[in-house]
N, C-alpha and C positions, 0 to 999 in steps of 0.2 A: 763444778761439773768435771767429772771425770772420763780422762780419755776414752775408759769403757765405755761411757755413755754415748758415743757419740752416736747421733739420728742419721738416718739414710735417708737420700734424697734421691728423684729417680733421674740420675747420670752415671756418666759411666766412670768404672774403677778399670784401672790395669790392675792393679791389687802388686801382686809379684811381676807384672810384665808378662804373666803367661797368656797364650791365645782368648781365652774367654773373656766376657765386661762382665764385671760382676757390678754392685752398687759403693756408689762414692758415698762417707760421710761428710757432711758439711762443720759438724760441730757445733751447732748453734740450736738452742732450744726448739728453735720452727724452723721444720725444712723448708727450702724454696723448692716447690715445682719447674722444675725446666720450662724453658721456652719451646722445647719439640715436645711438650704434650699439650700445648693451648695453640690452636688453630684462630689466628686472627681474622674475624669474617665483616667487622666495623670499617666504614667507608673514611672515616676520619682516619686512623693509624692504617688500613689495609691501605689508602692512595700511600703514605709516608714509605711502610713497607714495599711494594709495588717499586717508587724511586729508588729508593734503595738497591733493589734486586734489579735495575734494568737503567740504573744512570749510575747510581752512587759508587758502587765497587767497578763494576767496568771501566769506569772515569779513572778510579784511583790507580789501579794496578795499566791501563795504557800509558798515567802520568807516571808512575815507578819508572816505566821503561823510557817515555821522551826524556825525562830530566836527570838519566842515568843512574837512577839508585840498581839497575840489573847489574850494570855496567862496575860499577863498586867492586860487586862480586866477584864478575868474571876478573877483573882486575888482579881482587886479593888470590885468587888461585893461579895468579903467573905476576908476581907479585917482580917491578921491575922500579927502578933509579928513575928511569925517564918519566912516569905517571904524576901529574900534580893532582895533587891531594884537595879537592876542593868540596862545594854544598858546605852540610854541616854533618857534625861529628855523630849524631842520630837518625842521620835519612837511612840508614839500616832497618829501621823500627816500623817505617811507610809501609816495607813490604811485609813486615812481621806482621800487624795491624790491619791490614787489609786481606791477609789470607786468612786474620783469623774471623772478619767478616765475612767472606765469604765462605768458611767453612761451614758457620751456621746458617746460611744461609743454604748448602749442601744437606744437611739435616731435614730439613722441611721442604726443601727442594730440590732434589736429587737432579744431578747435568754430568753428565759424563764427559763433555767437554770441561767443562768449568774443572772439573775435578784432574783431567789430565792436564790443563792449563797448568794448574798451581804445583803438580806434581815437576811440573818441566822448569818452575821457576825454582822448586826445592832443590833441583839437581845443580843448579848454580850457585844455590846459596851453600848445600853442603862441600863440592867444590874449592869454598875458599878457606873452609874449617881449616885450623891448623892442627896438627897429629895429636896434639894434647886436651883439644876441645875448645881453645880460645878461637874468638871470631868475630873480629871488629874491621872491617874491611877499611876505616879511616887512619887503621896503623898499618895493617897486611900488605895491603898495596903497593906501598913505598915505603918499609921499615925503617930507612935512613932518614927520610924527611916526610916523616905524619903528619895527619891533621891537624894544623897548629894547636888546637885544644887538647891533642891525644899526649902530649908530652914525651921523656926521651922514652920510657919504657912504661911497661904493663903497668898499670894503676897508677900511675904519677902522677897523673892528675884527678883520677876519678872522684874526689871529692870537690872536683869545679866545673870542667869543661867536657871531659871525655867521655860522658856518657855510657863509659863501659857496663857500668852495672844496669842503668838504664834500658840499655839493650837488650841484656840477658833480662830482661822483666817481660815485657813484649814477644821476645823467642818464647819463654814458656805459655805464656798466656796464648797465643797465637796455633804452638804448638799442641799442648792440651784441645782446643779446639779443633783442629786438623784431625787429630786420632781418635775424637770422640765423633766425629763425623763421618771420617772412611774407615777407622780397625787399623787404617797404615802407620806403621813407625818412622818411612823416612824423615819428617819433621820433628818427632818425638825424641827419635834420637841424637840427632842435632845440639838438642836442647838439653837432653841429660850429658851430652858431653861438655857442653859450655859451663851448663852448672857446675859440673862436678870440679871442672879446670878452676871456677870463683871459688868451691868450698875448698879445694886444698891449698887455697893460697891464700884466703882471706878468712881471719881469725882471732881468736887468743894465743891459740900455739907459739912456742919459742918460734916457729921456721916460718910464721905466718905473719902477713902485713894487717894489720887492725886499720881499718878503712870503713867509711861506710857510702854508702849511695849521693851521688852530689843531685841527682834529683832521682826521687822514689820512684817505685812502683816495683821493683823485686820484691818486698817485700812481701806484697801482697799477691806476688807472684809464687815466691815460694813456697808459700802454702800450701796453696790450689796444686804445684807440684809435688809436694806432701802428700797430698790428700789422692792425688791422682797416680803414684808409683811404689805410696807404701813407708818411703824411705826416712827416715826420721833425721837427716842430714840437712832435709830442705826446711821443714822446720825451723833448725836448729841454728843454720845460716841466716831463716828470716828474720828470727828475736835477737841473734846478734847485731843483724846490723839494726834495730830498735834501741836496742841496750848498748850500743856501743856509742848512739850519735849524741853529739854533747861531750864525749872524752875523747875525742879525735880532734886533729886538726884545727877539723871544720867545727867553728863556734859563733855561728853567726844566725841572728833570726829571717833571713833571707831563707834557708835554706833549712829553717826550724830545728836550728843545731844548737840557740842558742841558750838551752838547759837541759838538762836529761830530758826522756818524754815524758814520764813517769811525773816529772814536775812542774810538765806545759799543761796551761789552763785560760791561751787565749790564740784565735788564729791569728798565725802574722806569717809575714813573707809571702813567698810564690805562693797562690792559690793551687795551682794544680799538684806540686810537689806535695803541699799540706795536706791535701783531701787522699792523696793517697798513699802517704805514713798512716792518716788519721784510720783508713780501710785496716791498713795491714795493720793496725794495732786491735782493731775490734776482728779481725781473722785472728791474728796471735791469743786475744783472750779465749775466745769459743775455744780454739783448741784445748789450750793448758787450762783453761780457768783461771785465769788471775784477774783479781777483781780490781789490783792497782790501775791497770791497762781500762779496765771498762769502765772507774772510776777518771782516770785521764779524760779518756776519748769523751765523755758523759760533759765534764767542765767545759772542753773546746766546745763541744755542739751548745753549747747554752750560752756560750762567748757568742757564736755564731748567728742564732737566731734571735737573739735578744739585741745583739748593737752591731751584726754585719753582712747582710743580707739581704738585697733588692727585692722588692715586690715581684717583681720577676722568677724569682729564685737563682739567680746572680751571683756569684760574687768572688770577690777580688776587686777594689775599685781600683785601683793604681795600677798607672803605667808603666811606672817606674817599676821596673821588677816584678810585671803581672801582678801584684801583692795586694794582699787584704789593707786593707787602710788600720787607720787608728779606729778606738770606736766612735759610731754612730758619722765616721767620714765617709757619706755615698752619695756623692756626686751624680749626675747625669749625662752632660754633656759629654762630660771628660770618663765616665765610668767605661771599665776596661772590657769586666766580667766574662773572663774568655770561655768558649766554647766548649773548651777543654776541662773547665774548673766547674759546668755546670754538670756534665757529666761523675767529675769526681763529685759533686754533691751529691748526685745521685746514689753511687757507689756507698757514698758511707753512712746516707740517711735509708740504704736500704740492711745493712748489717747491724746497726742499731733497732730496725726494729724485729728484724731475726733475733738479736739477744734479749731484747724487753718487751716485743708483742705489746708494741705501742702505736694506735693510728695515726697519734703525731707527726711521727717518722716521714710514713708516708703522706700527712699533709706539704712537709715541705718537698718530696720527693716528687710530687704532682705539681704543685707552683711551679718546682722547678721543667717538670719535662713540657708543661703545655707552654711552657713560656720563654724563658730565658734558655731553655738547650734548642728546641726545633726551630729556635730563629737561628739559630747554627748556621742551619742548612737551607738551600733555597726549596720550594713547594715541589720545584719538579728535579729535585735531586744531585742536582747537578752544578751545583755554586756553593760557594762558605763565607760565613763569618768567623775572624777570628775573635775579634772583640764584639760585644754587642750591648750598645748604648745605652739609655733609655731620653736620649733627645737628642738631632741630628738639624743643624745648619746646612749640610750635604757635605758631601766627600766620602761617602759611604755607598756602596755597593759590593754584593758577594763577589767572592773571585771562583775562578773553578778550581785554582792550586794555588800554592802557596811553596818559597824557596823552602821558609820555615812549613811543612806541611803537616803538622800533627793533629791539628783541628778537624780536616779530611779526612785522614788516614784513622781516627779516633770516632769520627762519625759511622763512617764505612762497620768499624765493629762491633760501636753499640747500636745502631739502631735493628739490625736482624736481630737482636738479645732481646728487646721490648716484652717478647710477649710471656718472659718468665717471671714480669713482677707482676704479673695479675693478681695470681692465688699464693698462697703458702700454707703449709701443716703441720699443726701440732696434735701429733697424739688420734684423739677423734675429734678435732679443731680445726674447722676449713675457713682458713681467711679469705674472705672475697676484697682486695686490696685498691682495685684500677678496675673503672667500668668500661668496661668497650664490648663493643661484639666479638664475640667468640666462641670455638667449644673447646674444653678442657678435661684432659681424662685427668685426675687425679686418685692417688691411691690411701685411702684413708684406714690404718691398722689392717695393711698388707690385701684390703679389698679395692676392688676399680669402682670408680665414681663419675660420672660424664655429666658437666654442669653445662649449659649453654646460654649466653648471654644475647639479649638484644635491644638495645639500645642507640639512641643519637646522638647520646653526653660525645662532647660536652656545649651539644648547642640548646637540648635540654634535660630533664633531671629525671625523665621516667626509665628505670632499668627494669627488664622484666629477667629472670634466672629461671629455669627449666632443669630440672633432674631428669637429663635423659636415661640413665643408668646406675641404678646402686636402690639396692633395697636394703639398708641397715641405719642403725640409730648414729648424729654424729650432730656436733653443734656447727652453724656454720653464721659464722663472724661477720658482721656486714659493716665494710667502715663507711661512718657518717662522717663527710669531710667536714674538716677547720671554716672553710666558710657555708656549709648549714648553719653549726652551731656558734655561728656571729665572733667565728675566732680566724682573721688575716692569717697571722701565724701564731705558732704556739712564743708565749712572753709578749711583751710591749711594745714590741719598734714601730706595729701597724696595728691601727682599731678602725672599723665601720663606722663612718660620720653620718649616719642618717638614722631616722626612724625604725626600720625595718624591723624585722624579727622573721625568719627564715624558718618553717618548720616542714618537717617529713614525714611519709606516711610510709608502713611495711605490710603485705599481708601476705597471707600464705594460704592459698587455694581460697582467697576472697574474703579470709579472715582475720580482722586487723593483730597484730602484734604490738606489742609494747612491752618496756621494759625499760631500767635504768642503763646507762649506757658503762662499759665496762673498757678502759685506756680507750675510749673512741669508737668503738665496735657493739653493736645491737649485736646479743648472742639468740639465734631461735637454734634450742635444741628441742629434738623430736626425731622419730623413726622414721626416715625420709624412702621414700618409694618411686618407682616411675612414674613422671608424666606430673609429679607435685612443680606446681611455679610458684616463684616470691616473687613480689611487684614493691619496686621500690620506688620514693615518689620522691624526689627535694624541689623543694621549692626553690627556682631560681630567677631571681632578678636582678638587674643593674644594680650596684653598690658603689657608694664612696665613702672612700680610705683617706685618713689622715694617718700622716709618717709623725712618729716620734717626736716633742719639739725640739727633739736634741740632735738632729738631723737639719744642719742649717739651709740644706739645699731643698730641703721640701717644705720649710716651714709658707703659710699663707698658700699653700697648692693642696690637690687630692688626686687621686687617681680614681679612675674606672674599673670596675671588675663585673665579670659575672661569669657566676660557676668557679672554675677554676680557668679560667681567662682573665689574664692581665689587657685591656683596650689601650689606644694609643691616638693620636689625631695627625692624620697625616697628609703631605700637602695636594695627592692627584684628589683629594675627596673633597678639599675647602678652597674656596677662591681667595684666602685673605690671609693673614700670616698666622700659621698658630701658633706660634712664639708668643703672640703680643692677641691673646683673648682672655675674656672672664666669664668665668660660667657664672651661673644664677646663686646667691649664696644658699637654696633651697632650688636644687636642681632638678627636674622629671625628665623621665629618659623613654624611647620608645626602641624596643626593638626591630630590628627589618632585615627578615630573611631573605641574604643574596645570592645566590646559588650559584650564579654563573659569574661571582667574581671571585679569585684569590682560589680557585679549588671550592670556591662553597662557601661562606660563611655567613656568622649574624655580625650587621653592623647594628652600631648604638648611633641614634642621633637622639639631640637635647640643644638648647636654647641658650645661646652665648651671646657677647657682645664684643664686634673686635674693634679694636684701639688703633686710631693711626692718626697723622697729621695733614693737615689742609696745605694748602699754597702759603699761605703766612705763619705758621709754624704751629697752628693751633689744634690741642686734640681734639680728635673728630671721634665720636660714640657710635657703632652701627649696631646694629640687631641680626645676628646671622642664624643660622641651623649649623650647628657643630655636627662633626660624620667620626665616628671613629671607628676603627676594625681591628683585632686582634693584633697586638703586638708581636707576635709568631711574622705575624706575615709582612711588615712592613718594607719597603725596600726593594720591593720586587718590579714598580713600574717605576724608576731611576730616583736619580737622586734626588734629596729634597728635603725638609724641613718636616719636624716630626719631634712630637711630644706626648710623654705617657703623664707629667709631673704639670697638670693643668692650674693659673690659678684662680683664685675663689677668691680672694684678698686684693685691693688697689696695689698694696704692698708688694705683691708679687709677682707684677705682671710689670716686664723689663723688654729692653729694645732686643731687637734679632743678634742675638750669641754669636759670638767669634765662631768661626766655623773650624772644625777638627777636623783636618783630614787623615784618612787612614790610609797606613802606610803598606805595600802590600807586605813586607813580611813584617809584620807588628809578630813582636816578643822575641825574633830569632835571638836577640843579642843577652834575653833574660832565660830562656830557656836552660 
């Protein structure tokens, strides 16, 4: 694909930095629809959003100022001997992150307070800029003696500790958002001076230091800077530091340096660092078209979903160094699978299917946000997880911040973003991606199109679509999830252990549709008109999953599912240990809608039997009612015992687990 090629998407371009937005390209075969033209109206993600906009960023940006990350700032701008240099070398990023949440959140909900708020914290952060564009307040502050990790000078360490580049990731991302939300540059330009301060000093050049990111995300920062100034410098900065990592210093698979990228074809190391090189290399292909990079990225994702990846949508088992395990290593107790890395799944299962218009994609992009990302965060917006388990002895409860705070601050800015993976466009091609209620103007070959959704997924499967607006002919994509079509995830790690067989119905003004299915997607093209509705129907019921038997920790267990909900057994719902139960080897489940618990949900009860011992040491057999509820939501009425990895085998049913407890700042020292 050629850079002429590239699609427009509807967001905004500074193009030259002149006054007017004109349109950003994306570079990728199927545009994404922005999130400010789908109106989320679904009670299930509208409550998420909702916290978000009235707990979540409020929370974050009062914690920026108690725990002094303002303070940094004002600091670096009268920068004095006396100042220690303390937090961590990243709390810079808090405030980057959470403006850039709340800036879209400015988009779809315009506060003129809110907006003067952040413009008053920008005038601190510009402030501490130094005359050439550099701007790390963990050196500025006290240049004699920095933040231990910043080293004696500029990049000295940025391939370990100093987060410099790190930060310039985040300013742009953050800033792009701020400008595409007010028109104002004071952010914007912040951040082309910082850049610009990285590209002339970091390079090939005889004058320049060959360095690259000691944890990513410029990369795929750069781009979107690319994309959004015109400039072909950011680019050029971003596939460097891809092409460079592996011949630098830095040669270690911690930090996925430990071979060119070009010749990585298994996740390892820091989870979060990975998912977003793995972004910015599928950004770098759309751009250039290189098909070595989408050929790369294509190998990890099949590393990933094949032998490393939680039922949950997870992943990173290891502690040690946030890090993806060996394969088919996924623990439970001990699994890490940070908040942070469930996000970057997201990130890079949704650019993959922007380049190959694949539902797959989006199958693990849905595991992952109904399950292992929104356990993140607590229901009413206002608590974190940074690791999230899938079994619990206790020692576990959200916090509302974090020393190490990027979990928060990372939430704060994707969850306002949600409601741009709905739809996406190719051509006269309308993917309908994520069902929730909503309306969505989309532009399909330069005409408006107004789809409106309404639905209760994912507690059940009937979606009804409405064309409130658009009279012309255009195919529109309807993805049939991975589990209609009796597929856990795409490859082997997970299969459906029961009978079942799951099927769906489509029609269109009451007239059934059919058709073979095309990468995941029922295509109904025809001349669509106002007031025409699609009725989609999936059949949904309880399921159980057996893990891989190469997966030692699940073997003789299954899990619960239904829809695209991972369930969980937790201890306020059972009187008795669920550590130590067995379900039925032929298990029936009943549904039971609870409305007034957890925000609303279906729990699943089914027929177990729990294990324990008598007075003289001997096992006692009971007959109980097992209760499970959404793994999303666990944790919320305190601590306790809790298992998603139930078993079905004698084999596998063990005494109550060493208890893990969680440490409040889990990862600062891996980060």
């Amino acid at each position: 694909m050629k850079r002429t090629c590239l699609l427009a998407v509807a967001v905004l371009l500074v193009g030259s930095l002149a006054a007017q937005k004109e349109t950003l390209h994306s570079g990728y075969p199927i545009d994404p629809v922005p999130f400010t033209s789908v109106k989320v109206t679904d009670s299930f993600w509208g409550q998420r959003l909702k916290a978000s906009r009235e707990v979540t960023i409020p929370l974050a940006f009062s914690k920026c100022e108690e725990t002094g990350r303002y303070e940094n700032f004002v600091r670096a701008a009268h920068p004095s001997d006396e100042y220690k240099v303390e937090g961590f070398s990243f709390d810079d990023t808090d405030v980057y992150k959470t403006i850039e949440g709340a800036s879209y959140l400015l988009q779809t909900y315009p506060d003129k307070k809110l907006e003067k708020y952040i413009d008053s914290v920008l005038q601190i952060v510009a402030a501490a800029q130094e005359p050439d564009g550099y701007l790390y307040t963990a050196r500025t502050m006290n240049p004699k003696h920095p933040h231990d990790w910043a080293g004696p000078e500029r990049w000295t360490k940025v391939e370990e500790l100093s987060h410099e580049f790190y930060n310039l990731g985040h300013m742009v991302e953050g800033a792009v958002a701020h400008y595409q939300a007010t028109g104002k540059r004071n952010f914007l330009d912040i951040a082309i001076k910082y850049a610009d301060c990285v590209c002339k000093a970091i390079g090939n050049g005889p004058d320049q230091k060959k360095l690259v990111p000691g944890h990513q995300i410029a990369e795929m920062a750069l781009v979107r800077f690319y994309l959004v100034t015109g400039d072909r410098k950011y680019l050029d900065q971003a596939k460097f530091f891809l092409d460079a990592r592996g011949y630098t210093s830095r040669k270690d698979a911690y930090s996925q340096a430990h071979k060119p990228v070009l010749e990585q074809d298994e996740a390892v190391g820091h989870a979060v660092r990975a998912t977003y090189m793995y972004a910015g290399m599928a950004d770098v292909a759309a751009i250039i078209g290189d098909s070595s990079y989408i050929k790369a990225v294509d190998k990890i994702w099949e590393n990933i979903v094949n032998k490393k990846i939680y039922i949950t949508g997870g992943i990173g088992s290891r502690h040690a160094g946030e890090a993806f395990g060996d394969n088919y290593e996924l623990p439970n107790l001990s699994a890490y699978n940070e908040t942070c890395a469930a996000i970057g799944n997201v990130y890079v299962n949704y650019r993959l299917f922007l380049l190959h218009g694949d539902a797959k994609y989006f199958d693990v992009l849905e595991r992952t946000l109904y399950n292992g990302l929104i356990s993140g965060v607590s229901l009413d917006g206002g608590s974190f997880f940074y690791p999230n388990p899938l079994a619990s002895a206790g020692g576990y409860s959200r916090k509302p911040w974090f020393g190490c705070a990027c979990c928060p601050s990372n939430i704060s800015r994707f969850i306002p973003s949600l409601p741009g993976y709905v739809y996406a466009v190719k051509d006269d091609h309308v993917y309908v991606n994520l069902y929730m209620g909503n309306r969505g103007e989309l532009k399909v070959n330069n005409k408006k199109i107004v789809l409106e959704q309404e639905t209760s997924y994912p507690w059940n499967g009937d979606i009804r679509i409405r064309v409130v607006k658009g009279t012309l002919p255009f195919t529109m994509n309807l993805r049939i999830p991975g589990w209609v079509r009796n597929e856990v995830l795409p490859g082997d790690l997970y299969r459906y252990d029961d009978e079942q067989k799951l099927g769906y119905t489509v029609t269109v003004n009451g007239e059934a549709v059919e058709g073979e299915l095309q990468k995941g997607y029922l295509q109904i093209e025809r001349k669509w008109k106002k007031g025409d509705v699609v009725e989609v129907h999936f059949d949904m019921q309880p399921r159980v999953v057996r893990a891989n038997e190469k997966v030692a920790a699940d073997r003789g267990r299954v899990a619960v599912e239904c829809g695209p909900i991972v369930y969980c057994a937790e201890w306020p719902d059972n009187d008795f240990n669920v550590h130590n139960i067995l379900l039925n080897q032929h298990p029936s489940f009943q549904v039971v809608n609870n409305p007034d618990l957890l925000y609303g949900i279906c729990e699943i009860t089914t027929d177990a039997q729990a294990l324990s011992y008598d007075a003289a040491g001997r096992l006692v057999v009971k007959d109980v009612k097992l209760t499970l509820i959404p793994y999303y939501a666990w944790a919320h009425r305190g601590e306790g015992d809790m298992e998603v990895w139930l078993p079905i085998e004698v084999g596998a049913s063990s005494a109550q687990p060493q208890k893990v407890v969680e440490q409040e700042d889990n990862g600062f020292f891996n980060h």
